[in-house]
TIVO-2410 file (N, C-alpha, C; in nm, 3 decimals):
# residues 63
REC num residu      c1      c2      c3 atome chaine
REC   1      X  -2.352  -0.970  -1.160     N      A
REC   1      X  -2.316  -0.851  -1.234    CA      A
REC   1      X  -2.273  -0.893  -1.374     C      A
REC   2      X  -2.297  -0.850  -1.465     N      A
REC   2      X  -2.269  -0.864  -1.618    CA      A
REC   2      X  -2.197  -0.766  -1.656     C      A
REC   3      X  -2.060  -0.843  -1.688     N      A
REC   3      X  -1.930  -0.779  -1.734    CA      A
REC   3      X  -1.936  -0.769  -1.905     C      A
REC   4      X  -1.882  -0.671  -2.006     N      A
REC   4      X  -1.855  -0.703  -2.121    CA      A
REC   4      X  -1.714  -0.641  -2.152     C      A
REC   5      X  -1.649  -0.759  -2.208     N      A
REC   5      X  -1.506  -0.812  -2.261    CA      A
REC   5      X  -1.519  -0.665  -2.336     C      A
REC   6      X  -1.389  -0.563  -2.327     N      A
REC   6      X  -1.368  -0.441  -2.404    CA      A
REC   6      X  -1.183  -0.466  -2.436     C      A
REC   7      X  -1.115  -0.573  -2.370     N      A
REC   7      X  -0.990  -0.588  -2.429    CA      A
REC   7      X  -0.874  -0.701  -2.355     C      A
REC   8      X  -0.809  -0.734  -2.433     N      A
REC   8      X  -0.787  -0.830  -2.334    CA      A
REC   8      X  -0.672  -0.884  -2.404     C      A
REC   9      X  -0.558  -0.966  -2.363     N      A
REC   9      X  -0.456  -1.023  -2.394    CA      A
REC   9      X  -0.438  -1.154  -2.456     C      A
REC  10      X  -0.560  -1.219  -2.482     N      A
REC  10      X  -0.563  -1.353  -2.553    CA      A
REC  10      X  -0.736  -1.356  -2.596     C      A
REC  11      X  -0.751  -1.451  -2.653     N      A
REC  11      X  -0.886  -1.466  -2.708    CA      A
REC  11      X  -0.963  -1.572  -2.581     C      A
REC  12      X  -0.876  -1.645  -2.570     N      A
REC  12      X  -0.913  -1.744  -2.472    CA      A
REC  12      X  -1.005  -1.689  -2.290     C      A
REC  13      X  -0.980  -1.589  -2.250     N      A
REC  13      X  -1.037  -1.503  -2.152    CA      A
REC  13      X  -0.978  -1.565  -1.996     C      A
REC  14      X  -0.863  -1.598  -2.023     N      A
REC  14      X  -0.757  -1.639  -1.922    CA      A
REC  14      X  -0.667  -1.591  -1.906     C      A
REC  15      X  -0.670  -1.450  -1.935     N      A
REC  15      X  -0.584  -1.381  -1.948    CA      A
REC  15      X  -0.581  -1.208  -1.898     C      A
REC  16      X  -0.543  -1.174  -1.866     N      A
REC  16      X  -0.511  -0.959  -1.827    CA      A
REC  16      X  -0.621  -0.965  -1.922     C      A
REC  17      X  -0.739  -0.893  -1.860     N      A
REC  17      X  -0.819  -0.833  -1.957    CA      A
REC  17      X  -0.923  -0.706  -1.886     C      A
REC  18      X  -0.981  -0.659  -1.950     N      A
REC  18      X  -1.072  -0.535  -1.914    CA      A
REC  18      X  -1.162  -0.501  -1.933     C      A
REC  19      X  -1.284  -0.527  -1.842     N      A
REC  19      X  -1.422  -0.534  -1.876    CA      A
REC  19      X  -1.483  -0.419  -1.821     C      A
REC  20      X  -1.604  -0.416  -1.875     N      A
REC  20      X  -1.733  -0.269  -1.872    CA      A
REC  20      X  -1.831  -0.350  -1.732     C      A
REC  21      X  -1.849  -0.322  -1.667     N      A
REC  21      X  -1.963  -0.333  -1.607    CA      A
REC  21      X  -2.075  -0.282  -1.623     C      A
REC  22      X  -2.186  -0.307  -1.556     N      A
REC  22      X  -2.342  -0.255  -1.597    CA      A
REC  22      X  -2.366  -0.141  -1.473     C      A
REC  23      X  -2.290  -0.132  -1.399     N      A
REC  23      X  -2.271   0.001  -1.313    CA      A
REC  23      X  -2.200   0.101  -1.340     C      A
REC  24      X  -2.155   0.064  -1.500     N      A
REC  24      X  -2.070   0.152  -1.562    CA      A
REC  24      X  -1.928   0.185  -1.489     C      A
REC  25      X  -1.856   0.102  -1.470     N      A
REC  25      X  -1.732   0.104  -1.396    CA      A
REC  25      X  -1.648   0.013  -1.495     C      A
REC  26      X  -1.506  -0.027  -1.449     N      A
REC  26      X  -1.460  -0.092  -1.506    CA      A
REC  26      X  -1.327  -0.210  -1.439     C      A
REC  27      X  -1.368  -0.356  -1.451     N      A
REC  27      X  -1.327  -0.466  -1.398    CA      A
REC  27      X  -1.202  -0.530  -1.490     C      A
REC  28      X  -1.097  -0.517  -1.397     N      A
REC  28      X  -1.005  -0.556  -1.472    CA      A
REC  28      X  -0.936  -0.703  -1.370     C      A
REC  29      X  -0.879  -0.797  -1.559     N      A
REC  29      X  -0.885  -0.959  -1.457    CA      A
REC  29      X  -0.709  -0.928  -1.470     C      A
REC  30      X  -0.634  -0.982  -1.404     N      A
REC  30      X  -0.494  -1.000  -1.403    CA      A
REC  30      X  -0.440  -1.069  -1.293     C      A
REC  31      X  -0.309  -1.067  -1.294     N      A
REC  31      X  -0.247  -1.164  -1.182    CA      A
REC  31      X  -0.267  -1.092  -1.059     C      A
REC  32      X  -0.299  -1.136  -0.929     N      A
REC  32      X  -0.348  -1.102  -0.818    CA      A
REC  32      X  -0.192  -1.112  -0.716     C      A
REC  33      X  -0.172  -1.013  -0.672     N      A
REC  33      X  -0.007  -0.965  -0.629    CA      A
REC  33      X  -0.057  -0.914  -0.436     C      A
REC  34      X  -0.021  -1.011  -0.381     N      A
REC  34      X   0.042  -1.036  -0.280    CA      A
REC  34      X   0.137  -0.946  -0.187     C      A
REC  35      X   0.205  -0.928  -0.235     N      A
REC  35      X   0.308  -0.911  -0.171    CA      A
REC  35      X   0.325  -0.773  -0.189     C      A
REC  36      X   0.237  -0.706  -0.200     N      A
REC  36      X   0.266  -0.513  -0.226    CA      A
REC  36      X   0.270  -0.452  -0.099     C      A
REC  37      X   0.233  -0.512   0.019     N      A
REC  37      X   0.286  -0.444   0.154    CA      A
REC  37      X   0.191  -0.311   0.175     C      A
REC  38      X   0.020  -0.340   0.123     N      A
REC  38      X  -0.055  -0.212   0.143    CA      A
REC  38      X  -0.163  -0.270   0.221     C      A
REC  39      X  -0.248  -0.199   0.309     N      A
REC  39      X  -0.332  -0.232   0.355    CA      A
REC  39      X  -0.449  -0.245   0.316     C      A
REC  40      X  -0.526  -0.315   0.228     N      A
REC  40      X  -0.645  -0.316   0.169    CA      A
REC  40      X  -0.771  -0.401   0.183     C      A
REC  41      X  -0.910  -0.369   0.231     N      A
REC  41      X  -1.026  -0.458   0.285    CA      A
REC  41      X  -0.983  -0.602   0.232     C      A
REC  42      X  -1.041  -0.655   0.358     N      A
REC  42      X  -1.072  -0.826   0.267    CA      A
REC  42      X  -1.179  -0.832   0.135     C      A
REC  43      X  -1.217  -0.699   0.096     N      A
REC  43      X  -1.317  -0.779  -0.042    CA      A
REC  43      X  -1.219  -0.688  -0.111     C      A
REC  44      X  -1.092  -0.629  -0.121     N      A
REC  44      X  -1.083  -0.569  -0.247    CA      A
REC  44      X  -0.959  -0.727  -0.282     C      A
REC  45      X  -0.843  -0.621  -0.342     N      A
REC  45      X  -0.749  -0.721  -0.400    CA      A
REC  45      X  -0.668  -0.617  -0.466     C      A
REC  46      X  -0.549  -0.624  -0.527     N      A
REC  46      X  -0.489  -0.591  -0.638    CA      A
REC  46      X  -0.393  -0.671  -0.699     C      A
REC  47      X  -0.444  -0.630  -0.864     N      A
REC  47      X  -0.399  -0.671  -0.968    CA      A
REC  47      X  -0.321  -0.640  -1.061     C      A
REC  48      X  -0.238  -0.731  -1.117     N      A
REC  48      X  -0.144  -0.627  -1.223    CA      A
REC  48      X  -0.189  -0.691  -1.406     C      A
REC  49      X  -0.187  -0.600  -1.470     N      A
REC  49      X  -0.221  -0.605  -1.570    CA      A
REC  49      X  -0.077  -0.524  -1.680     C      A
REC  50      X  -0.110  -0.553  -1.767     N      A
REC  50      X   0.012  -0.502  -1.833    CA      A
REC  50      X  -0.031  -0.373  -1.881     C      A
REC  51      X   0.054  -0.257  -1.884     N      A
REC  51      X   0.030  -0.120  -1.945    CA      A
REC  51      X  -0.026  -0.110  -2.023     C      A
REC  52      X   0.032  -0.178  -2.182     N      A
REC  52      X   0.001  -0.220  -2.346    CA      A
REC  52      X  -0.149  -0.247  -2.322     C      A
REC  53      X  -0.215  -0.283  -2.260     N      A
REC  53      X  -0.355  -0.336  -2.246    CA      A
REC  53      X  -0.398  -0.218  -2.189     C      A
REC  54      X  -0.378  -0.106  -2.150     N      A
REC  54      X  -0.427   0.031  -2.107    CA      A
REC  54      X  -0.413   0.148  -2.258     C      A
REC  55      X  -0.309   0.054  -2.255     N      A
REC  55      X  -0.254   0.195  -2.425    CA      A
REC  55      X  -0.364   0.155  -2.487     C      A
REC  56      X  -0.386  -0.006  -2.525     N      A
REC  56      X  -0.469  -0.052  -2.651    CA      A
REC  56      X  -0.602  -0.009  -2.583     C      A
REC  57      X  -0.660  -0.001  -2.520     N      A
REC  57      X  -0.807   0.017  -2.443    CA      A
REC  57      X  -0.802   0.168  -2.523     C      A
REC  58      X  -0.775   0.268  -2.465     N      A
REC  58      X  -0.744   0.401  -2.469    CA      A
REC  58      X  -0.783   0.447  -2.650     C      A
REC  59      X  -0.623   0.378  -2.679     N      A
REC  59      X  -0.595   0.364  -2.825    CA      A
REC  59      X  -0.725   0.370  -2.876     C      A
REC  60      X  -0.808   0.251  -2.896     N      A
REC  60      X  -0.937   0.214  -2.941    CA      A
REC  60      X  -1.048   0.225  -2.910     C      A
REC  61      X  -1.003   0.337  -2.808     N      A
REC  61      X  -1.159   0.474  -2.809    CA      A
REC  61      X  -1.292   0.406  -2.683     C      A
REC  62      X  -1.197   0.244  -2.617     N      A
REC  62      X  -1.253   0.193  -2.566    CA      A
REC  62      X  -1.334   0.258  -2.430     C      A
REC  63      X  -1.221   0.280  -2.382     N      A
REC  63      X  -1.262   0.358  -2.227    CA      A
REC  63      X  -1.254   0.530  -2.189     C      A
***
C-alpha cells in the first residue's frame, strides 16, 4: 500500500505522523499503547498521536 506523508512531528519520519493512503483513508504512525484495557482484533492496534498534529493537519486544509 502506498502511503503519502501529509504531516508529521519531525522531518526525520520517526515520529507521530499522518499519512493519505491510496484507498483514500488515513494512516496514522505513533506510539502503540498497550495498556488501554479494550478489546481489539489481532490486526488492529492503537495509537496515540498528539492532538497539535490533528489541529495542524486540519489547520492546513490537509484532511
Amino acid at each position: 500500500m502506498a502511503l503519502t506523508r501529509l504531516v508529521g512531528d519531525c522531518d526525520e519520519g520517526e515520529c507521530p505522523t499522518i499519512y493519505r493512503t491510496e484507498r483514500g483513508t488515513l494512516a496514522f504512525q505513533g506510539g502503540l499503547i498497550t495498556d488501554h484495557g479494550l478489546q481489539i482484533p489481532a490486526h488492529e492496534a492503537v495509537v496515540e498521536i498528539p492532538v497539535e498534529l490533528i489541529r495542524k493537519a486540519v489547520r492546513d486544509n490537509l484532511i
